[in-house]
C-alpha positions as CSV (number, residue, x, y, z in Angstrom):
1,X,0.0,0.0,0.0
2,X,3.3,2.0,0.0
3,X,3.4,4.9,-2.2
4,X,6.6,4.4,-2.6
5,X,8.1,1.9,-5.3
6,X,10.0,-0.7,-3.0
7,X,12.0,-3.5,-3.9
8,X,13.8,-6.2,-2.8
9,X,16.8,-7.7,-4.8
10,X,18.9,-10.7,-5.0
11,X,22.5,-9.8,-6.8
12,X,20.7,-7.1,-9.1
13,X,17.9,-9.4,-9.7
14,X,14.5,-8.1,-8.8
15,X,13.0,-11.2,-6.3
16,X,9.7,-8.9,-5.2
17,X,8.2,-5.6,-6.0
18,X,5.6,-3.7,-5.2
19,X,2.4,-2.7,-6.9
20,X,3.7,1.1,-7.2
21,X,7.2,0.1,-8.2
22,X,5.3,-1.6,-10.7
23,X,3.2,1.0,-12.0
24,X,5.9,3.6,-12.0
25,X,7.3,1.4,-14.4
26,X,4.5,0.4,-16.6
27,X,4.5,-2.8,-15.3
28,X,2.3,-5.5,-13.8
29,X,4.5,-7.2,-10.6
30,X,4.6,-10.7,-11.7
31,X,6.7,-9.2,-14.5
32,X,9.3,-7.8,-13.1
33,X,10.1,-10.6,-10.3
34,X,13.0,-12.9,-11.8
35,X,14.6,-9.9,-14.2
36,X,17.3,-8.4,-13.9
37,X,17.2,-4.7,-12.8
38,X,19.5,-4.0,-16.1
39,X,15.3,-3.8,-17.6
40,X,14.9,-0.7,-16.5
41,X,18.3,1.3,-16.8
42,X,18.3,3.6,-19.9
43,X,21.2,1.2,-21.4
44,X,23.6,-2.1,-20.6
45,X,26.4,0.4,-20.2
46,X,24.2,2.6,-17.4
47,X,23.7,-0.7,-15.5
48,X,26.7,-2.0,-15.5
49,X,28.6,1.5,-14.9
50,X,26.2,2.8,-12.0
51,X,25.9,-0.8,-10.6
52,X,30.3,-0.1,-10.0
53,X,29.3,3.1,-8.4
54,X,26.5,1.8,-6.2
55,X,28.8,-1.0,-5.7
56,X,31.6,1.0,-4.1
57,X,29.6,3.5,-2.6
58,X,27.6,0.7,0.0
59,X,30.5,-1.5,0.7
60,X,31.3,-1.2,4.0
61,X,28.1,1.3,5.0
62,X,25.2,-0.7,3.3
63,X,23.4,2.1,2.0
64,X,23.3,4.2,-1.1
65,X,21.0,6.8,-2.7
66,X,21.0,9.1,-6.0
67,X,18.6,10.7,-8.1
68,X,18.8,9.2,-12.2
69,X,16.8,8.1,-15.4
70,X,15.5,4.9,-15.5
71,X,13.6,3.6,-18.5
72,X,9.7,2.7,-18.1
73,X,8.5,-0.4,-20.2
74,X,7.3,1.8,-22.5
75,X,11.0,3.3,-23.6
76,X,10.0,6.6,-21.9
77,X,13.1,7.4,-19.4
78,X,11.8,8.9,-15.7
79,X,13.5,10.4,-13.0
80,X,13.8,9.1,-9.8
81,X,14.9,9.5,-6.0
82,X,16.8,6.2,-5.6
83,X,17.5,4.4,-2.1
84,X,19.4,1.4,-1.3
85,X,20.2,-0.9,1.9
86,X,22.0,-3.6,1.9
87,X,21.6,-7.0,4.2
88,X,25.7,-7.6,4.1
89,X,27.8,-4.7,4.3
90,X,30.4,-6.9,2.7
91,X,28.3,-7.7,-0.3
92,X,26.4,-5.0,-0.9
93,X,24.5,-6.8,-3.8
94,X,23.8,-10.3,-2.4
95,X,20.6,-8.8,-1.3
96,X,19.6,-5.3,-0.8
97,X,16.2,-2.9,-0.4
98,X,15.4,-0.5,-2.9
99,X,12.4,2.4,-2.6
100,X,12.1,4.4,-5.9
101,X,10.4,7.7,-5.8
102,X,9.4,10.1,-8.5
103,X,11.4,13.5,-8.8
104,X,9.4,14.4,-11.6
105,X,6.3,13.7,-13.7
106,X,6.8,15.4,-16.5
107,X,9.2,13.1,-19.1
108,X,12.3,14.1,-20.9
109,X,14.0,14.5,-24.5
110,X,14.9,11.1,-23.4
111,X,16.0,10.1,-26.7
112,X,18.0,13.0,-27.6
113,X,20.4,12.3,-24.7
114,X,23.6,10.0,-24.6
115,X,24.5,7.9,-21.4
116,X,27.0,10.0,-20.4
117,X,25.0,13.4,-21.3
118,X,22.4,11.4,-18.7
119,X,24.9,11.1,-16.3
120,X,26.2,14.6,-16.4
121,X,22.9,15.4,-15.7
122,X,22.1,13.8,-13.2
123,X,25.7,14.9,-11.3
124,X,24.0,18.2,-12.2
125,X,21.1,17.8,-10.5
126,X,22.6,16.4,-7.5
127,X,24.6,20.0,-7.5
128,X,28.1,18.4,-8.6
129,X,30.5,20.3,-9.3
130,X,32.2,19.4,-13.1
131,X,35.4,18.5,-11.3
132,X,33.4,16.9,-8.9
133,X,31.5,14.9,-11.7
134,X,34.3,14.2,-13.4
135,X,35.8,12.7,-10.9
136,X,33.0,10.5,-10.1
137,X,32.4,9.6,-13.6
138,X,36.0,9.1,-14.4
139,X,36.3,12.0,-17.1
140,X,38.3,14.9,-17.0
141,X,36.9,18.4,-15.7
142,X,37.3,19.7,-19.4
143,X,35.2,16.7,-21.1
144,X,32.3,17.7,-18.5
145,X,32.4,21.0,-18.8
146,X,32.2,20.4,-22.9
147,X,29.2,18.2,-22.5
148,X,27.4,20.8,-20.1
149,X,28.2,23.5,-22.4
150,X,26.6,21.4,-25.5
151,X,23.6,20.6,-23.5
152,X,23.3,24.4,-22.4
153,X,23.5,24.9,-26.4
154,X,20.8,21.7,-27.2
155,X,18.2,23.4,-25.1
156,X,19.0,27.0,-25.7
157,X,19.8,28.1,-21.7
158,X,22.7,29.6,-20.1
159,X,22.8,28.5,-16.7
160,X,23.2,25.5,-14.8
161,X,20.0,25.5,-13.0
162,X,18.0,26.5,-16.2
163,X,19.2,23.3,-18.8
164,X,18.4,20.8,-15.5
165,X,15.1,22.7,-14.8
166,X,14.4,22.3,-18.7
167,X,15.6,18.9,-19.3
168,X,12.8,17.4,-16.3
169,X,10.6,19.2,-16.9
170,X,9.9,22.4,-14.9
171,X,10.1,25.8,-16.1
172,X,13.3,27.3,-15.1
173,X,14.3,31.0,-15.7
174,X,17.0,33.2,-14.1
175,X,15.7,36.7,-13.7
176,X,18.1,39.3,-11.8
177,X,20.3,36.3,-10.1
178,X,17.3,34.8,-9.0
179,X,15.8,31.5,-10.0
180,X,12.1,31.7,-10.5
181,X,10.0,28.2,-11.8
């Protein structure tokens, strides 16, 4: 009856969902139990790249949480608030708790974007710096900063806050140093 999308997972296999994670997804539950989360990341190379992340980030503290794209059965990509627990600290994926939430319901060029344009992004959006990003994504400050300025171009704003604003789905401007939605 949870709102919230939970789900449980056995080495990146989805072993129980519930009926919102479902839905959010555009699926029926019995679907999804027995596949492999890699279903509903935007590509193979997303999965296996955040899965490192995720990965490294809970070993040793068991928990992990983000905000990103994932891909509804329909192709659409949606963002979500992402939070993870895991049972072994040692082992992060063996078998770990997941609740997905929706950050916005509006959908995005989805299509237009490349893995790592998503994952500037969502480094973006999570207020990362570009060396910051970089260093989390394993690119240099300068290749960010070059895929931030051609998104800026793509959707025609000049500011940070604006092209993440635009690219979810809210109505960002910057009027006198102040952001207004």
């Amino acid at each position: 009856m949870s709102p919230l999308g939970l789900a449980l997972t056995h080495e990146r296999v989805l072993t129980w969902v519930n009926p919102s994670f479902a839905a959010m997804f555009g699926f029926e539950q019995q679907d999804l139990m027995g596949q492999s989360f890699a279903v509903l990341f935007p590509s193979d190379v997303e999965f296996r790249r955040i899965g490192q992340r995720i990965q490294t980030a809970m070993l040793g503290c068991g928990s992990y949480q983000d905000e990103r794209l994932m891909r509804r059965r329909d192709g659409r990509l949606q963002w979500f608030r992402v939070h993870g627990h895991a049972r072994d600290l040692a082992a992060p994926f063996l078998e770990a708790a997941w609740t997905f939430e929706r950050v916005f319901t509006q959908q995005c060029d989805s299509e237009a974007l490349t893995p790592r344009e998503r994952e500037v992004l969502t480094a973006m959006a999570a207020g990362q710096t570009a060396k910051e990003s970089a260093k989390l994504l394993g690119l240099s400050p300068r290749t960010v900063e070059k895929l931030r300025a051609g998104l800026r171009q793509r959707y025609d704003v000049h500011n940070a806050a604006a092209l993440v604003g635009r690219v979810m789905g809210a109505n960002i401007t910057v009027q006198g140093g102040v952001n207004a939605s």
